[in-house]
N, C-alpha and C positions, 0 to 999 in steps of 0.2 A: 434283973427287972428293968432296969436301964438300960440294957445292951440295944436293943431295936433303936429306940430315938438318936445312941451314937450311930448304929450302922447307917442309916438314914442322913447322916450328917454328913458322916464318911463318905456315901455314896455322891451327896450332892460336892462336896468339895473336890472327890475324883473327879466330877460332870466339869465344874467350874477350871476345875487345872487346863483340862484337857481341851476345853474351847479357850482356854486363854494361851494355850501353847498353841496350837492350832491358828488362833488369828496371829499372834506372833510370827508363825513359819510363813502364813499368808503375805503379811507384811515386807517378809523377806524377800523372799519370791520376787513378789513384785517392784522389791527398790534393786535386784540384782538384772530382773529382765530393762527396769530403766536406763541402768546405768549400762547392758551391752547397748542397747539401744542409741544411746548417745556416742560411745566409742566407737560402733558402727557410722557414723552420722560423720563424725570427726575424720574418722581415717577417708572417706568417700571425699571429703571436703579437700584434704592434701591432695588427692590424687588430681583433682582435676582444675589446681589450682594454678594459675600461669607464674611465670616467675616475674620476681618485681623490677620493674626498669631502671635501668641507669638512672646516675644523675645526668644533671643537667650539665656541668663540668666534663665530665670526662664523655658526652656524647661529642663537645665542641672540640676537642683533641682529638678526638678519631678522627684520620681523612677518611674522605668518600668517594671521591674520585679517583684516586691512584692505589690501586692496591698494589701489595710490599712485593718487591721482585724476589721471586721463585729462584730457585736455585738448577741447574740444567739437568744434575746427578739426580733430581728429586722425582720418584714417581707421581705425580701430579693422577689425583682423580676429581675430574667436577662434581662439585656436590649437585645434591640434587634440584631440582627445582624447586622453590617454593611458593604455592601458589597464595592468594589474596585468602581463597576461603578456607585452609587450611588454619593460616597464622591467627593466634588470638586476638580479639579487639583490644586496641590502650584501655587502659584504666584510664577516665577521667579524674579531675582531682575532688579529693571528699568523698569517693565510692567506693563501698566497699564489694568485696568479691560473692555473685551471690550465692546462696544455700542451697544446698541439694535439697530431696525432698527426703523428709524423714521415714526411715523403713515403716515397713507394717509391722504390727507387734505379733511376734509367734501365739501360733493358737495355745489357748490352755490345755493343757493335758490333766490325764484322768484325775491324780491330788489334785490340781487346781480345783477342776470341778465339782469334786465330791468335795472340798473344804468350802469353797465356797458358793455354793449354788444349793447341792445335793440336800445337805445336812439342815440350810436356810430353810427353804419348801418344808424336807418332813419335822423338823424344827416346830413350825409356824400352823400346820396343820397338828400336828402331835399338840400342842397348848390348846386351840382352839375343841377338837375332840377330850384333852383332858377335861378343858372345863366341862363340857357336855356331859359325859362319863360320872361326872363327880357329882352330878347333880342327881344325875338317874341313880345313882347305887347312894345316897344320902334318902334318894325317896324311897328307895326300895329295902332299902336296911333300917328305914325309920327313926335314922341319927338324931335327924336335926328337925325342927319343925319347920312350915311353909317360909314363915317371915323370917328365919335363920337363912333360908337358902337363899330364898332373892336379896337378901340383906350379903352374903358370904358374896352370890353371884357377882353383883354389883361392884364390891371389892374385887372379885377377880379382875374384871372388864377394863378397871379404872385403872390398877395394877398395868394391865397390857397396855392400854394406852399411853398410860406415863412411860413405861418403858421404852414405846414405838419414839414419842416426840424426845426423851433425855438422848436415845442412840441418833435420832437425825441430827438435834444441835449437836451432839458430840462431834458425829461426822464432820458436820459443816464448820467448826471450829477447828476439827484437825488436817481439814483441807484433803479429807480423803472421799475421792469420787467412790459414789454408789455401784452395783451393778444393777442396771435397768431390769433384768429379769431373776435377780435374788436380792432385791432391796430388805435388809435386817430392817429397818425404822419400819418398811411399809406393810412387811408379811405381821410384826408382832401389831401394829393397830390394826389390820384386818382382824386378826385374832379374837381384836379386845372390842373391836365395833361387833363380832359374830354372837361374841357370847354376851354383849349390849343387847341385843335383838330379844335373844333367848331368852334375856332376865326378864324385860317387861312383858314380854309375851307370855312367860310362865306366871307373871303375880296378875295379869290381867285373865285369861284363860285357862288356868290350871287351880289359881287359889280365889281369885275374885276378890283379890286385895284394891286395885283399883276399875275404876266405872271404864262404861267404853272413851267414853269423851278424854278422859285424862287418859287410855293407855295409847289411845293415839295422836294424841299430845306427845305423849312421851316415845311413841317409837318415830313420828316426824321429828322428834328434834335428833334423835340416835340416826333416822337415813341423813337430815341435812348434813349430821357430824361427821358420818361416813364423807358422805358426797365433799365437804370442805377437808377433810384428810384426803381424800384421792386425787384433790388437784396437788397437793402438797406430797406426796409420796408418790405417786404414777400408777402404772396400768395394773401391776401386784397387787396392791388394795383393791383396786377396784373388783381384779377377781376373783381373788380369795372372797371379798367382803359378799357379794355379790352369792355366788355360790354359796356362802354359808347361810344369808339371810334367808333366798331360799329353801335350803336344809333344813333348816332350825325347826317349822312344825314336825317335819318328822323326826327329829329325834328328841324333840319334846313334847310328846303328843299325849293326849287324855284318852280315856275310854268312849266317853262320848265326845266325835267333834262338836265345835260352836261355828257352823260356818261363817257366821256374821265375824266372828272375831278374825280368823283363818282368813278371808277378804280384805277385810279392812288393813290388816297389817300387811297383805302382798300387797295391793295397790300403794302406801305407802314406801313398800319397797322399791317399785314397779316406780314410783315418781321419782325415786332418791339415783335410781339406774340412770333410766332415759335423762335425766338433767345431767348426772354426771357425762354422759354418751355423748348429751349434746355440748357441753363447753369443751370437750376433748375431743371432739368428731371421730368417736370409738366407735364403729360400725359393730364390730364385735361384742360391744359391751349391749349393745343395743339388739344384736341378733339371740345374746344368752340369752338376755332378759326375757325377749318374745317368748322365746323357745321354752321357759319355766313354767311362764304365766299361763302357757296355754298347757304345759303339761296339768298345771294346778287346775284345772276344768274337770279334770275327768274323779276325781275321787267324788261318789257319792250319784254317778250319774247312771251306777247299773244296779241300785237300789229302787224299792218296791213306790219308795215316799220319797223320791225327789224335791229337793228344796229349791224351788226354782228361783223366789228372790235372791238369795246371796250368790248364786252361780251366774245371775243375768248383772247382777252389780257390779263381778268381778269381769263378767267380759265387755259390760258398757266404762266402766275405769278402764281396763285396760287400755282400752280402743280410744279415748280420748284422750288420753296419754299421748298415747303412739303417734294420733294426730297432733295434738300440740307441739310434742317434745319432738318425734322422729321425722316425721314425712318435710320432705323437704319444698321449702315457698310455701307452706304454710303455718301463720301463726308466729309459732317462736323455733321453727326447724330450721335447718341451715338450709345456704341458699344453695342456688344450683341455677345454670342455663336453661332458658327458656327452649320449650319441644323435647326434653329430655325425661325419660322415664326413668326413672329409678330403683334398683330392683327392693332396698331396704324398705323405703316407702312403702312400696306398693306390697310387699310379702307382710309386714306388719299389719296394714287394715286387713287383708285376707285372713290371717291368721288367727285375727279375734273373730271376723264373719264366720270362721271353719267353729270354732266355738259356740258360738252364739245357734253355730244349724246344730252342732252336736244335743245343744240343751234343749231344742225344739222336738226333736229326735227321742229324745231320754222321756222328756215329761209327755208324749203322747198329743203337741200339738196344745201344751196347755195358752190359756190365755197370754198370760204375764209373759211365757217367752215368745209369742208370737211379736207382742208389743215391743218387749226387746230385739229379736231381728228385724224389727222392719223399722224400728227408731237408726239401728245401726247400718243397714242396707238406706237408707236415707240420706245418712251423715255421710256414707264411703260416697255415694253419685254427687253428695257437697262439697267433700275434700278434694275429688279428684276436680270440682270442675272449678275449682279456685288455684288449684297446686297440679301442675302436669303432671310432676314425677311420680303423683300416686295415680295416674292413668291403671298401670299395669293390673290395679287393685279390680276394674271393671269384670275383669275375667273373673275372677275366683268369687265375685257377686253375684255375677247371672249363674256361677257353677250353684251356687247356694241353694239360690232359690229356686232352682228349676229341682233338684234336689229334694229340699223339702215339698214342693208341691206334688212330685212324682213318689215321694213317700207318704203322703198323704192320699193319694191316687191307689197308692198297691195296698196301703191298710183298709181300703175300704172295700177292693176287691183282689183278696188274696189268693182268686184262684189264677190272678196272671200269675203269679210265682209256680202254679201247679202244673206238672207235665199231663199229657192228654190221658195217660193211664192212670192219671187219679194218683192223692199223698202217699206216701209211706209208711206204715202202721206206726199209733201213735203221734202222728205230726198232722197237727190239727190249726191250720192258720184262723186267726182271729180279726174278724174287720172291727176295727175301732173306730169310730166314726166322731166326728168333733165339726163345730159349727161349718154348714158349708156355705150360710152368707158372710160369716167372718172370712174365709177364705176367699172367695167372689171379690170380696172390698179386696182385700190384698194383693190379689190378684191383678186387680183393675188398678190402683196403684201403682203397682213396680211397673206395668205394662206402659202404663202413663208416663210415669219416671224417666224410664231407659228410653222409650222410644221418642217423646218429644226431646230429651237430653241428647241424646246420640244426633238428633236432625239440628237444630240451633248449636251444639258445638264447632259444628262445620265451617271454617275458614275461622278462627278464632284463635288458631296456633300457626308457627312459622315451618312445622316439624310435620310430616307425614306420618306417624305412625300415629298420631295422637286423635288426630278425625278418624283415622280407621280403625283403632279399638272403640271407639264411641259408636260409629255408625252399626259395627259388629253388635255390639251388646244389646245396642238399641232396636236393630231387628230379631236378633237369635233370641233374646227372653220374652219380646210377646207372642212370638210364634210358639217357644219349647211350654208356657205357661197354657196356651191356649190349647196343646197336646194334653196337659198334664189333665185339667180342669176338665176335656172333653175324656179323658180315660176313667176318671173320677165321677162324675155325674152321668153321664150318655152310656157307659159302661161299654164304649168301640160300638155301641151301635147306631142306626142310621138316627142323625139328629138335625133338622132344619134350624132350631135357633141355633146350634153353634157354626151349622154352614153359612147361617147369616153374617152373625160375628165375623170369620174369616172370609165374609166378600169387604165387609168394612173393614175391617185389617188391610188387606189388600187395597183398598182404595187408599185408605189413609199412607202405607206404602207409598203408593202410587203417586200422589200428589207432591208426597217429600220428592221421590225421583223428576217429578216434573219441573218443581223449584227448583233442585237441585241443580240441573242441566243447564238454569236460565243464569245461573249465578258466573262472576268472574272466576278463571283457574286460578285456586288455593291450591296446594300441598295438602295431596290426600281428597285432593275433590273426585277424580277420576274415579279410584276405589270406593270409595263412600257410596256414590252414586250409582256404582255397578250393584253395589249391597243392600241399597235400597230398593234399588229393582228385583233383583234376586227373591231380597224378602217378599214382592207383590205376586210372583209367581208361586211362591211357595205358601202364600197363602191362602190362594186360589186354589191351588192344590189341595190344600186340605179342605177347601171349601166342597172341591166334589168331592173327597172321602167322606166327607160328615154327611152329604146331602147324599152318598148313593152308598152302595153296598161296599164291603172290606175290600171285594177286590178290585174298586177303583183305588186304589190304593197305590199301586203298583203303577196303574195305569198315571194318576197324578206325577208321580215321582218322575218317571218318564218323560211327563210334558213338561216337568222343570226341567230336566235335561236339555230339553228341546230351549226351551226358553232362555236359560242363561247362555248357551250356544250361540244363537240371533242375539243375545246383548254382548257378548264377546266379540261378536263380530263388526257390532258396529261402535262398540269401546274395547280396543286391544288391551285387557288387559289379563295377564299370565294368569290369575287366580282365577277368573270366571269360566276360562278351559279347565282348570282342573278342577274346577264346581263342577260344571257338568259331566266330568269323568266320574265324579266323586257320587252323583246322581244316577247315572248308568249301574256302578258298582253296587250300590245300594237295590235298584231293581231287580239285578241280575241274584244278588244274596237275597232277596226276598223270595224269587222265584225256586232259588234251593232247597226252604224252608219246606216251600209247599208249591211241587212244581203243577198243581191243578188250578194254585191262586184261590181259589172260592171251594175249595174242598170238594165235598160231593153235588156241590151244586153247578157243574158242569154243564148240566143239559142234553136231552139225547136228541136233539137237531143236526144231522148232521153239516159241517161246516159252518153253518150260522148257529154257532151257539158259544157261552164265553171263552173256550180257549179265544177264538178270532178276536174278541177283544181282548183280553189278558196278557194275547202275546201279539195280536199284530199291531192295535196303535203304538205300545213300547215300542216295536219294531219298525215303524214308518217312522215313529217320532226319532230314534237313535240313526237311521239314515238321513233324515233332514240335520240334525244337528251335526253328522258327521259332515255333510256338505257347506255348514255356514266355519265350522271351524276349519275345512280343509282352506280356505279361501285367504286364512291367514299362513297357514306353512303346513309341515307334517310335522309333529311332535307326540309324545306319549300320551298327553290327554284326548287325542283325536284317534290315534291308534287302537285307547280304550272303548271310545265310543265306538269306532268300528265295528271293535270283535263283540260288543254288547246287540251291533246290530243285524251281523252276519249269526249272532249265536242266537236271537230271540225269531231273527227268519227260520231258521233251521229248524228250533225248537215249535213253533208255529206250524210247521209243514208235518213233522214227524210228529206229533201232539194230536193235530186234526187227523191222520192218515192211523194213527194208532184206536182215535175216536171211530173216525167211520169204518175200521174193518173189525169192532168190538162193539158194535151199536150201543157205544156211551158207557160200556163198564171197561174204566182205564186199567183194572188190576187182573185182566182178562188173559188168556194165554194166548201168543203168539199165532200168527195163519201165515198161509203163502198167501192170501191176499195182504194184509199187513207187510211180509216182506219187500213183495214185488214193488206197491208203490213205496214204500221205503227207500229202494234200490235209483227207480226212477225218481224220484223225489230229491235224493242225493244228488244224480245226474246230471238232472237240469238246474240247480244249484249252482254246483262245479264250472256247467259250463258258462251260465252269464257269469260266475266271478272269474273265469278266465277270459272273456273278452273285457268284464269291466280292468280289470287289471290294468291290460294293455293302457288304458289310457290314463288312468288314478294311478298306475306305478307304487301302488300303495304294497306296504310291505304283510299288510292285514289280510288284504284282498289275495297277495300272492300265497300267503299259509294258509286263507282258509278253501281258496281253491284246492289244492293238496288234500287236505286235511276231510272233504266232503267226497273227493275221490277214493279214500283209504275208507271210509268209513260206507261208501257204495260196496268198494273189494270185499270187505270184511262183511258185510250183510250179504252180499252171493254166496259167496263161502262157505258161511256156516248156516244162511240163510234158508237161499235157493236150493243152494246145494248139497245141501244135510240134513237140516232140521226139518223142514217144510219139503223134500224132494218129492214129486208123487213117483218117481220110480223106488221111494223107498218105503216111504208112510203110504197108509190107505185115505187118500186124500180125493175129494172128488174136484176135478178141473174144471168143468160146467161143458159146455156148449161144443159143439162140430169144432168152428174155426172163432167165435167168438166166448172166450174161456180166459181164465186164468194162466193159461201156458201163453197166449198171448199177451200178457199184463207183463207177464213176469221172466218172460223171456227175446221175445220179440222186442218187444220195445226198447227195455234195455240195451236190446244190442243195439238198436237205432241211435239212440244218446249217447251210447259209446263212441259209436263210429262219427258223432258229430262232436262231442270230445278232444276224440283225436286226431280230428281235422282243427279242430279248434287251437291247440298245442304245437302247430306243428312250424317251426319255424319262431316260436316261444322259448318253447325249452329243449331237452337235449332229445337227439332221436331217439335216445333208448326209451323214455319216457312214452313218448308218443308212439313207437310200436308196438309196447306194453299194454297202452289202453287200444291199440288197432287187433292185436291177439285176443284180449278180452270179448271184444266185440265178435270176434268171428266164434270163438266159444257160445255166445251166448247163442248167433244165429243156428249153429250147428245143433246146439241143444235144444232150440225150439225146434227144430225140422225135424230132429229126429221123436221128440213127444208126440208131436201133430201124427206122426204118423205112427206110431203107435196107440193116440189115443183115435185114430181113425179103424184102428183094427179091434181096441179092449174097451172104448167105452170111456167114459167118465172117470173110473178108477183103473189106473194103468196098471196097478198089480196085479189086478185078476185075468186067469187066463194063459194059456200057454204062448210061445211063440212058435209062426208057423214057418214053411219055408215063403208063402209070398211074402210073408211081415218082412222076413229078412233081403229077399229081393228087393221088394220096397226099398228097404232103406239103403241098399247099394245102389239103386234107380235114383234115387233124391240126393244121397251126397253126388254120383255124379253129376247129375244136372246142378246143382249147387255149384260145384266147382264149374262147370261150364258156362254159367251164368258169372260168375265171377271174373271169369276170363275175358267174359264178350265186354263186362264193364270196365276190365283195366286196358281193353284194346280200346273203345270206346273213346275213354278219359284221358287215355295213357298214365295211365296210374301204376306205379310198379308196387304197390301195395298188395293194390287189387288183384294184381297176378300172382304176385306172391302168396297170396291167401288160396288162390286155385291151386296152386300148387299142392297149398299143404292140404286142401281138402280132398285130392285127387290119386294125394299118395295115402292119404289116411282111407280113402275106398280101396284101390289097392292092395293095403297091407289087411284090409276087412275080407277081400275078394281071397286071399289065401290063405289066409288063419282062420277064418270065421266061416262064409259060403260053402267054400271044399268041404270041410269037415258038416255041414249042417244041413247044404241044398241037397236036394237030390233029385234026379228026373232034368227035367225041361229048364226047371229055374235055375241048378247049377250051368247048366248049358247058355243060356239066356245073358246070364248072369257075366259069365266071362266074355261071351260075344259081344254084348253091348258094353264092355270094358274097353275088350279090346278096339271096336269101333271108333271110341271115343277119344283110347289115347293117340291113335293114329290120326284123327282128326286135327288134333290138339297139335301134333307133330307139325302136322301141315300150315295149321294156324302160323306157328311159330317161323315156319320157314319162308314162309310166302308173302303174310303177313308187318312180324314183328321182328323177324331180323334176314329180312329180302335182301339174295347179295346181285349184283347187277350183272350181267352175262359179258362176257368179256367179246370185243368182236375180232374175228379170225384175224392174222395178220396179212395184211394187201402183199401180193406180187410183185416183186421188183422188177421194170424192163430194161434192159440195156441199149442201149441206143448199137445202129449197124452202123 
């Protein structure tokens, strides 16, 4: 009947042996590694000790001048030299010899640490969780009653604590140093502060033994007790203490929360941190804390009945916390150098503003939290502009509320969220709609806030980065709010009073940039100023998006492009090039989107209609701005604008040429009218970007030349000369000699052959023969349709072929090539000849594979006579002509004289 309460004794007195053997061996340990320690110390000390000098007697007996006569039998070796810096310094008198330095102490090994470290920690948490434990399985097995437990609790608590403070005076009385990261005094009062926490929290919210007033009495005087143990014990307490106090509602939690209770007692803890954080400049005690209090936001926030006061309480305590106790130069924070941002600072107000939008989020936009984020988006644009080091906090402010405005914006028209083919069965978005002159004020507020703050910061600091996140924030959130509130009420369509707004925007902009310029150079004035301006452009921009249709849109973005470009250019600075890159890129992804811009509202005008705007002011605007930023050097942000402005030309050209050979229906199929000028459209392309080249040496200009040529090849190709061929499809060509075979063959060869006159002495000769080949292809291919379509008609399919067809066209390549000939004689072009050449052996090899087997009568006969006529001709050309050899003259008679 007894046995249990012995084994139970038993068991504890094994526990107690065995940590008292245990610190025993520790103890060992440690007096064995002191003392190699010191005999180490000692023997280093002999080694490099000099020997001790003569007296003063027996130096005045040694002579110095005569030393003792050598003996002649004696092998005589000179000693060696010895030099000044070898020999030791005298001892003066009273000095003694000095000390080495004392080794380092060998690492501990695995016993060391698992005795002393290991067993501490799970030691120190195993108490803290028993108490826990003991409390939950008393409520759960129904032992003890409410007032027994917090009554037993409290003994526990008081229990650890006395234990924590008897083992520190122990220590400190047996003159034995602690270990910093397994301090015994400091893990058992963590312990005993954890299950502190837990007692009052449990008889305040579990039983309702005491009012709110006394239990937060009583868990502030438990954080102060914490907080004055953790200067006394070190970093251990604090974070054991810390992580438990957080812990404690959940593992003492009720059926229904009382979130008022659940607040009040983390912001108490949340005070007891940060004070500690801040007399110990615990960065980390201060980053857990953050990191707890805001995980403590989210319970209760994906429920039906949001309780928005105690959730806006715990994130307004937080947040003035953080201010007072963390951000640093302000208040009671630690100091810090003036111009310095601070990242703790500045992540601490962010981290309750990410809060504060979560709760506005949760409850639908209700009142109370709107009131709360904008009390707290109020205090962060006050704290930053008294304390630098919370600058950084500006970012994650304007992320907020641009945020929340833009979720307010999508709640009320859910079908931006919806693809153009309509929900998914069953997904049925819901517009919520919530006050939108409450919003308006708000709106008009932060815009106020940020934007006059961001312009009067300006020269106020000695630090550049500090006027440039002010000027930043101060433009990007009245512009992003002014987007949000125009998607929200105007629903993206065309609206005059918000184009007005954004022409006032922009002036007001504009006025700061004016100011700004006149003022003496601050650090950070240059940038600021570029951002000011930036913003007047871009608010101007949206001024024609609001006052004209969607797909000024595009067209706006562009003319920022263009704008911040000209203000690059006449303030050098690095980020306004890559604004305007950053401008380009955004047009050119717009135009991916929907490369019509205005959808079906194209137009069936041909040429004058909105592709020409949509794609050509981007495109005029992106070559202007490529020329104000070339003025400064070549670099990536101008190489961008480039290829935006060679890509919206191109796009432009094939866009309208797709429009007018599809009378305005873009999803049309393909013609050889569409190819042809497609072909030539490429062409002449190619070739101004290969003269511009030449002289912009631009590396944009050199790849899109190339790149306009390959994409000319690849439309003949499969173009001309597959898809669209009228020698293969029943295609009708139009007209005698003014038709389609002219569009789409002739010409091209024309732009070819000016191409690769163009290239020639550019690049390599292979290149430029290649597009000189091409060119004679394509002439070849017109002469031979033309004359076909002079014998079939409009449709070259129909219809046999006759023998004059085919005479024909041995009559035409020849003449072809003889014409060819007479222009390389001409020019002296060895091109030109070379082309006769090959046209002349290509009749030739027609005249006896083709003719023979096909003429018959007169025109076989004809056929080869006028061949041969003509190559004998050619002979003659060649001899007489182009490679004429001079007649050599007889040689003169020799006279001999009589």
């Amino acid at each position: 009947m007894f046995d249990a309460p012995f084994d139970v004794f038993a068991v504890m007195i094994a526990i107690a042996a065995f940590l008292i053997a245990l610190k025993a061996s520790n103890q060992a340990t440690e007096l064995r590694r002191r003392l190699g320690s010191l005999e180490a110390a000692l023997q280093a000390q002999r080694q490099v000790q000099p020997p001790p000098p003569l007296p003063l007697q027996e130096l005045a007996s040694t002579p110095a001048a005569e030393p003792p006569p050598l003996a002649p039998e004696a092998d005589v070796t000179p000693p060696p030299p010895v030099t000044e810096a070898a020999s030791p310094p005298p001892l003066e008198a009273g000095t003694e010899p000095e000390m080495p330095p004392p080794l380092p102490a060998p690492a501990p090994g695995f016993e060391e640490r698992l005795g002393t470290r290991w067993v501490v920690w799970i030691g120190g948490l195993a108490l803290a969780l028993g108490g826990f434990f003991m409390v939950r399985y008393s409520i759960e097995a129904g032992l003890v009653g409410p007032g027994v437990r917090v009554f037993l609790g409290s003994l526990f608590a008081a229990a650890l604590l006395g234990a924590g403070e008897w083992t520190r005076r122990k220590e400190s009385i047996s003159n034995i140093q602690a270990l910093p990261i397994a301090n015994i005094p400091a893990i058992l009062t963590a312990a005993g502060t954890a299950v502190a926490f837990a007692t009052v929290y449990a008889a305040y919210a579990l039983y309702g033994f005491l009012v709110p007033a006394t239990a937060f009495v009583l868990l502030g005087i438990v954080a102060m007790g914490t907080l004055a143990a953790a200067l006394l014990h070190g970093p251990a307490l604090a974070g054991l203490g810390v992580v438990g106090a957080f812990a404690t509602p959940v593992l003492v939690s009720s059926g229904k929360p009382d979130y008022w209770a659940l607040y009040i007692y983390l912001a108490t803890v949340t005070a007891a941190s940060f004070g500690l954080a801040r007399i110990r400049l615990w960065r980390w005690l201060a980053v857990t804390t953050i990191v707890f209090a805001v995980l403590w936001i989210f319970p209760g926030l994906d429920t039906g009945q949001l309780e928005v006061a105690p959730h806006a309480f715990h994130a307004i305590a937080g947040f003035v916390l953080a201010a007072l106790l963390v951000v640093c130069g302000f208040m009671f924070g630690p100091t810090i150098e003036d111009g310095q941002i601070e990242p703790v600072s500045s992540s601490a107000l962010g981290a309750y503003l990410f809060g504060a939008m979560l709760i506005v989020l949760s409850s639908a936009h209700a009142d109370l939290s709107l009131i709360a984020f904008t009390l707290l988006v109020a205090a962060t644009l006050f704290v930053a502009w008294r304390a630098e080091a919370a600058v950084g906090a500006l970012g994650a402010t304007a992320a907020t509320v641009f945020i929340v405005f833009a979720e307010w914006a999508v709640r009320a028209n859910p079908d931006m969220l919806v693809l153009p083919g309509g929900p998914m069965p069953g997904i049925t978005p819901t517009a919520t709609d919530s006050a939108v002159m409450q919003h308006l004020v708000m709106a008009a507020i932060f815009a106020a806030g940020f934007g006059i703050a961001g312009f009067f910061a300006q020269g106020r600091s000695n630090s550049a980065i500090v006027p440039v996140v002010w000027s930043a924030a101060g433009v990007a959130t009245p512009i992003a709010l002014l987007v949000a509130l125009y998607a929200r009420i105007a629903h993206l369509d065309r609206s005059i009073p918000f184009a007005i707004v954004a022409v006032l925007l922009a002036a007001a902009f504009g006025v700061a940039t004016e100011a700004l310029t006149r003022r003496e150079s601050r650090p950070g004035l240059a940038i600021s100023t570029a951002l000011f301006a930036t913003g007047t452009l871009g608010a101007l921009a949206l001024a024609l998006t609001f006052a004209l249709e969607n797909g000024w849109l595009t067209i706006a973005l562009a003319l920022m492009s263009l704008g911040t470009a000209w203000i690059a250019m006449k303030r050098p600075i690095p980020f306004l090039r890559w604004l305007a890159a950053i401008f380009a890129g955004i047009v050119t992804a717009r135009v991916g989107y929907d490369p019509r811009i205005v959808g079906d509202a194209v137009g069936t005008t041909p040429i004058f209609n909105w592709l020409l705007w949509g794609y050509g002011l981007p495109a005029a605007s992106f070559w202007a701005a490529s020329l104000f930023l070339r003025r400064r050097g070549d670099d990536p942000p101008l190489r961008i604008v480039e290829t935006a402005a060679i890509l919206f030309t191109a796009l432009l050209a094939f866009m309208e040429v797709r429009h007018l050979a599809t009378g305005g229906d873009m999803i049309a199929a393909p013609s050889l009218l569409e190819a042809a000028l497609q072909v030539c459209v490429a062409l002449a392309m190619a070739i101004g970007l290969e003269r511009l080249r030449l002289r912009s040496h631009s590396i944009v200009h050199n790849v899109g030349a190339i790149a306009l040529t390959a994409i000319a090849g690849f439309i003949s190709v499969f173009g001309l000369f597959f898809l669209e061929n009228p020698l293969i499809w029943h295609i009708d060509v139009g007209g005698a000699v003014f038709n389609l075979l002219l569009l789409g063959y002739a010409l091209p060869a024309a732009l070819l052959l000016l191409l690769a006159y163009a290239v020639v002495g550019a690049r390599g000769k292979i290149y430029a023969n290649a597009i000189a080949g091409a060119a004679l292809v394509f002439a070849l291919s017109y002469l031979t349709l033309e004359i076909r379509r002079f014998y079939h008609g409009p449709f070259l399919t129909t219809g046999e072929t006759t023998g004059a067809e085919q005479y024909t066209y041995s009559i035409g390549w020849l003449a072809f090539g003889v014409v060819l000939l007479g222009i390389g004689i001409l020019v002296n072009s060895e091109r030109a000849r070379l082309a006769s050449a090959a046209v002349i052996a290509l009749t030739i090899l027609k005249a006896f594979v083709i003719d023979m087997s096909t003429l018959t009568g007169v025109y076989r006969a004809l056929s080869f006579m006028g061949l041969g006529i003509v190559l004998v001709a050619i002979g003659w050309l060649y001899q007489r002509i182009l490679f004429r050899r001079p007649i050599t003259p007889p040689p003169t008679p020799q006279t001999t004289g009589s």
